[in-house]
N, C-alpha and C positions, 0 to 999 in steps of 0.2 A: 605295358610300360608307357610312361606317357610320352611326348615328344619333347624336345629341347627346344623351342624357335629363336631364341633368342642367343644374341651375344653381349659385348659390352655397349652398353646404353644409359643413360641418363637421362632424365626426364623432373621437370620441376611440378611437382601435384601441389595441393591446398596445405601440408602440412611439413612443407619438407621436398626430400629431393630423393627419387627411387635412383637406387644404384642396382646395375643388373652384372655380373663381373663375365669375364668371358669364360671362368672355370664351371660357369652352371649353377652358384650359389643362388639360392632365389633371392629377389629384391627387397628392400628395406626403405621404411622411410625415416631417414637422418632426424634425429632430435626428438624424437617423440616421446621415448621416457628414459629414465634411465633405474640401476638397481644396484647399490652395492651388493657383493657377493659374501656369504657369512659364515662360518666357521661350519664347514663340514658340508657343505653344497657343492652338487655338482652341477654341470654346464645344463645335461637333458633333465636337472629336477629345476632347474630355475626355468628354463621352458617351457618345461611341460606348465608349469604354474603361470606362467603370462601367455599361455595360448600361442604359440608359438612353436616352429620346429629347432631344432640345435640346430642345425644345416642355417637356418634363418641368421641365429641369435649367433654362431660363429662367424658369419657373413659381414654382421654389420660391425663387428668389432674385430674384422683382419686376423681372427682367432683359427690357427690351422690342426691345433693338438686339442678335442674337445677336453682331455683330461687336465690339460695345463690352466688350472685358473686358482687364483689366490682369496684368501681370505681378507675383503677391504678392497678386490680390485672391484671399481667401479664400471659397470657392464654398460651399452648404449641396447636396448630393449623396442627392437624394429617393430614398427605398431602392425597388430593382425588385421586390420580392416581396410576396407576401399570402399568408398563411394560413388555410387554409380552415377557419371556424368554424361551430359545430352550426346550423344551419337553412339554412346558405347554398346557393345552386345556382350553378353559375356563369352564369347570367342575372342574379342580383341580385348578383354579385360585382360584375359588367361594368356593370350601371348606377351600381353606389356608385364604379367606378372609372373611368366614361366609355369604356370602351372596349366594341365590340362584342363580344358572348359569343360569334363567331367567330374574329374574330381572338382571343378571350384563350385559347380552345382552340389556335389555329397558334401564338400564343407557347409554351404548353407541350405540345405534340404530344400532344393529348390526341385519342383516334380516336373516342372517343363523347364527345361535349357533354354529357351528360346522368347522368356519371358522376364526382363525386368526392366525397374522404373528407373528413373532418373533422381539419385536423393537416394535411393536403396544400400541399407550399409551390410557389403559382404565381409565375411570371414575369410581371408585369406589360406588358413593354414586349418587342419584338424579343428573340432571344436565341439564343446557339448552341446545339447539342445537346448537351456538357461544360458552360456554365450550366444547362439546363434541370436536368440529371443531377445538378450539385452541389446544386440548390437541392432537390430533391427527395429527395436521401438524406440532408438532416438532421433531427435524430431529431424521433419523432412525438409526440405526447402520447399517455398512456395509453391502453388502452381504447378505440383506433381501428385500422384494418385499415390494417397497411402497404403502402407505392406499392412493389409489385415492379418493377425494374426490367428488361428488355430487354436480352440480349446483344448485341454488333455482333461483325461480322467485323473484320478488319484493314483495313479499306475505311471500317468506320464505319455499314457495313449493318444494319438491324435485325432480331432473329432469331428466328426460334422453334422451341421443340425438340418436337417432336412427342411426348406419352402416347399411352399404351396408350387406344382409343375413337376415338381423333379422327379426324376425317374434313376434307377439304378444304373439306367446307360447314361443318365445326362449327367450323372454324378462322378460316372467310373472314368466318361471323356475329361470332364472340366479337371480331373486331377491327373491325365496320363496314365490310368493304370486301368487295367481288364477290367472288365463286369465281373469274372469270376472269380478276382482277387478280392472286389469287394465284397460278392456272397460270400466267401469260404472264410475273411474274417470276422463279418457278420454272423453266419449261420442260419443266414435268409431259408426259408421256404422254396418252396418251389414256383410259388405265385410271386414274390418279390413286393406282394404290393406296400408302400410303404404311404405315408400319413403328412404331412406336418407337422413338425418337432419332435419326429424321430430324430435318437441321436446314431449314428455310424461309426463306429471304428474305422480309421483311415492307417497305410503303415506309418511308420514313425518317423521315415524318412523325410514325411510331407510335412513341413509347417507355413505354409502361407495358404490363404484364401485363394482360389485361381480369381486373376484380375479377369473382368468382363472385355467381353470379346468386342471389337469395335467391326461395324459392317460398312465398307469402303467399296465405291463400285471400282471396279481395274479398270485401269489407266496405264498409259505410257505417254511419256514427254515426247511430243514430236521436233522438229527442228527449230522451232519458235519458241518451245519451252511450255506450251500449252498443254492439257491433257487431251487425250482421246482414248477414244472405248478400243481396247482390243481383238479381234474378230481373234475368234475359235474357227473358223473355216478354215479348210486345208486345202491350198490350191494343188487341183491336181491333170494342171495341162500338160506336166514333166510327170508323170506320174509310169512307173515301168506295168508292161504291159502284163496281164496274168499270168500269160504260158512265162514270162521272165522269169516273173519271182518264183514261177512253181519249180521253173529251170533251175533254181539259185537255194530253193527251198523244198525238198519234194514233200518234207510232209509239212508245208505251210496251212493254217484251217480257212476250207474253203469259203468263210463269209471274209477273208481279210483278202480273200483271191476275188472274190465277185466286188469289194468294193475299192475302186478308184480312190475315193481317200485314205484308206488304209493302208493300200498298196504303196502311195505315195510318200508313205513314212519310213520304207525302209531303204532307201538310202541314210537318211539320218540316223536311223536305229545304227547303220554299218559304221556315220562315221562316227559319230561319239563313243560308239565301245572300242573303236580302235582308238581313238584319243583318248581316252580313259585306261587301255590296255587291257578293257575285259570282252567275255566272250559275246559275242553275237548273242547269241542263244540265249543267257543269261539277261541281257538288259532286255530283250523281247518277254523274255518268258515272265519278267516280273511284269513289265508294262500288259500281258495278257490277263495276266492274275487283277492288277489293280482296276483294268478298266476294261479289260478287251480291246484296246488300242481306240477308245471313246475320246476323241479330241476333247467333249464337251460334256464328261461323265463330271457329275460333281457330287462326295461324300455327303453326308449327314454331318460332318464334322467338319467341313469346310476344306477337306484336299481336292484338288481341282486338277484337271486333265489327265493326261493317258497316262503319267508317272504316281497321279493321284497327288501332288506336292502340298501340304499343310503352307498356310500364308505365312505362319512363324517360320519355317523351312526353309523356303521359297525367300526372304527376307535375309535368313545368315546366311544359303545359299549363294546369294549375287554380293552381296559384299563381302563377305570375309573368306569364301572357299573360290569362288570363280571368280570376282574381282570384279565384275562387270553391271553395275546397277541399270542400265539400261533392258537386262531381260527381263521376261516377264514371263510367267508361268501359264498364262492364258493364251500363249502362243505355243501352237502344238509343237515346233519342232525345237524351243528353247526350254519348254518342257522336258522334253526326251533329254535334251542335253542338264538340264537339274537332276533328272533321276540317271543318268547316267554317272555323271559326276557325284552323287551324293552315295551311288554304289561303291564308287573308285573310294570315297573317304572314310566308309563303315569298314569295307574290306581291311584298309591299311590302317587304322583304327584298332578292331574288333578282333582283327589275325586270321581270320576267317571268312571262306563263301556263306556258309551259313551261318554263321553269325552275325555277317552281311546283312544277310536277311530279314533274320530277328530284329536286328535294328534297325528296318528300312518299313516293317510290321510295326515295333510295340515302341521302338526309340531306343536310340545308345545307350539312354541311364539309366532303365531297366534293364537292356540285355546284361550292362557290365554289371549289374549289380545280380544276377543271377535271380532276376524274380521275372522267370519265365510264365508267362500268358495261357493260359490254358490254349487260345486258339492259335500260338504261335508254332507251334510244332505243325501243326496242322497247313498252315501257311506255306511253311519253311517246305514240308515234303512237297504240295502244291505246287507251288513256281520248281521245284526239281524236276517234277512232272511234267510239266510244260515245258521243259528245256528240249526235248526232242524234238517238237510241233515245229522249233525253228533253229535246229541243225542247218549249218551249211552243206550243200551237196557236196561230196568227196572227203566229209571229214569224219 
């Protein structure tokens, strides 16, 4: 079920003026088309045909009985799209617009949440793949990176045509989805090897090009407002002593008991799962999985420290969930507090520890959409597994 964030609000956009009511109707923008209603229509077939939900189309015309509408009454028809403007994520898209930044990814087949441009035009509400497609090939403003779009088959499949480089893993990253989702739609071999101008079957959910990865070195603003490079060292003059932690942990693994930096990290470990309200155990056992508590582990894919955080993560993580732009993922113990927090948000989210999981593995818009990963299960029992390595003593 998605969340509500919103109450009454008002906000002036490019075309109009979104009204958000306090009964949860979702928002609309004033003036943007209108429809007389014709002899023998109902409210959800004049919707469904302008892309749009009744709940919308009731909203913007004060309409409380979807049944009560006349033949000649003239409807105000809430426009379905939003344009994505400079600072937006689609986290704070989806609260100004009530809808979950899930679902507003499955309305426009977006395969990473964590990815869009500036000029990028969404689909607010439901929409077919020829909407999603027209709405996105209209033109962009200046000075912003174009939404490439996705070839299909004659089927309507989505495609991809294989460059010189790519490999099956660098394919199956760039779109968020398993290597083995894309063998088993393929019917790849066992060798995988593939060519230049191979084409791929991609799911259909996917329709954009993934935009290319930008390489930034990390930085943090210091009090001047200048940058500087972040140390991954974990100072450990505070650091509790072995026989402690082993006192505090008895089956803690004995390479996190011989190292002084590691040791050092569980206080932090203790307070963010208590600010978060989850278990001990739990936030360690994934940080065990991810990295072995490696301050300065860093993926093939670009997740960085003991929580493993992806930079698109790590990005909606400090603005829109923790509120704090000043952290930084390359600092081990703001780290721990990203994946602690980003635990606390899959959980309340997802309804679930392990589904938790899965989404903290493959991503939220995989797990909800129920296209589990061949090696998520695998994952998911894993970090279970290691939940005992760091039980509290006496519990």
């Amino acid at each position: 079920m998605a969340s509500t964030w919103f109450t009454s609000v008002t906000r002036t956009v490019a075309t109009g003026t979104i009204v958000v009511s306090a009964l949860g109707l979702t928002p609309y923008v004033a003036g943007a088309e209108t429809y007389e209603v014709k002899p023998g229509e109902t409210l959800s077939e004049i919707a469904r045909d302008h892309g749009v939900s009744t709940q919308e189309l009731m909203g913007a015309n004060g309409l409380t009985n979807p049944d009560r509408v006349r033949s000649g009454q003239v409807l105000e028809v809430p426009s379905s799209t939003y344009t994505v403007r400079s600072g937006d994520t689609l986290f704070s898209i989806s609260q100004e617009l009530g809808i979950h930044f899930v679902e507003l990814a499955e309305y426009n087949g977006i395969n990473n949440p964590n990815r869009i441009v500036v000029g990028q035009v969404l689909m607010t509400s439901p929409a077919s793949s020829e909407q999603i497609a027209a709405a996105q090939t209209q033109p962009q403003p200046a000075n912003t990176k174009p939404v490439h779009q996705l070839a299909r088959d004659a089927d309507g499949r989505a495609m991809h045509t294989v460059v010189a480089g790519e490999t099956i893993t660098s394919i199956a990253r760039s779109y968020n989805m398993s290597k083995s989702r894309l063998i088993q739609l393929n019917a790849l071999g066992t060798g995988n090897q593939l060519a230049a101008g191979d084409v791929l079957l991609l799911p259909n959910w996917i329709v954009n090009k993934p935009a290319a990865a930008e390489s930034k070195p990390a930085a943090q603003s210091n009090s001047a407002g200048q940058s500087k490079p972040v140390s991954t060292k974990v100072d450990t003059s505070n650091a509790p002593s072995a026989a402690a932690v082993e006192a505090a942990y008895p089956n803690m693994p004995p390479s996190i008991l011989r190292d002084p930096a590691r040791r050092a990290l569980v206080p932090t470990f203790e307070k963010w799962a208590k600010e978060n309200n989850l278990p001990v155990q739990l936030v360690m056992a994934v940080a065990w999985q991810e990295s072995n508590w490696r301050a300065d582990a860093v993926s093939s894919a670009g997740a960085f420290g003991i929580g493993q955080i992806m930079p698109e993560t790590e990005k909606w993580l400090v603005k829109d969930v923790i509120g704090d732009k000043s952290l930084n993922a390359r600092n081990p113990h703001q780290n721990i507090q990203m994946s602690a927090r980003y635990l606390r948000w899959l959980e309340d989210y997802l309804g679930t520890t392990d589904l938790a999981l899965a989404g903290y593995f493959q991503g939220p818009g995989a797990t909800i959409r129920d296209e589990w990963a061949d090696a998520t299960d695998g994952y998911v029992a894993s970090v279970k597994a290691h939940r005992k390595l760091f039980v509290p003593a006496g519990s």
